[in-house]
N, C-alpha and C positions, 0 to 999 in steps of 0.2 A: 504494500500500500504506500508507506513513504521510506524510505526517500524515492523518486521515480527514476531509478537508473537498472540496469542490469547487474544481478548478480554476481558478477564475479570479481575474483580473489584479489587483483587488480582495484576495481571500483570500490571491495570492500574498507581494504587498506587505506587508498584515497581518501576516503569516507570514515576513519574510524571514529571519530567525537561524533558524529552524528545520536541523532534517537532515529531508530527503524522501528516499522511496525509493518507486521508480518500477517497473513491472512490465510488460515487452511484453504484447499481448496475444492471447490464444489464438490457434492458425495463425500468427503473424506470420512465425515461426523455421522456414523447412522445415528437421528435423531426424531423423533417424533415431535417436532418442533415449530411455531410457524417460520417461515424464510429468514427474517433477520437473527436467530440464533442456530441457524444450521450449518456455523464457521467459528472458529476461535481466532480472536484478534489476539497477537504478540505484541507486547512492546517493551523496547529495549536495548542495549547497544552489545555492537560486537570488540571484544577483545581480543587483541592477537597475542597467540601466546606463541615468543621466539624461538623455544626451546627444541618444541617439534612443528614448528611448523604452521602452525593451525588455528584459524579462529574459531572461536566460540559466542555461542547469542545469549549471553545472559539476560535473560525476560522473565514479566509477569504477565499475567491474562490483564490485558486492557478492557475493562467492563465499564458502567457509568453509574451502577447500583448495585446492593446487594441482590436482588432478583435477576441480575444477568448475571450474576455471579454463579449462582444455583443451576 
């Protein structure tokens, strides 16, 4: 969802202070749900860790109440 660029390792590193917010995608969540809860919003930034190589997304579930939280 944000930031609007392409994913990669490149663009990520570019981008690392950013906040990203990430969005499952369609069907992922079998949910009995109506439409706006049948996705999990991410949000959160990526950390690159030197050692091996590798970033990582540390996130929380972006919700706007307790009942999207459920």
């Amino acid at each position: 969802v944000r930031p609007h660029l392409e994913l990669t390792f490149e663009n990520i590193l570019s981008h690392i202070n950013t906040i990203y917010v990430l969005k499952t995608k369609p069907g992922v969540m079998q949910v009995n749900a109506p439409p706006e809860y049948r996705y999990l919003r991410l949000k959160g930034q990526m950390l690159y860790v030197p050692e091996t190589d590798l970033v990582i997304f540390l996130c929380y579930p972006s919700v706007m109440n307790l009942d999207d939280l459920t």
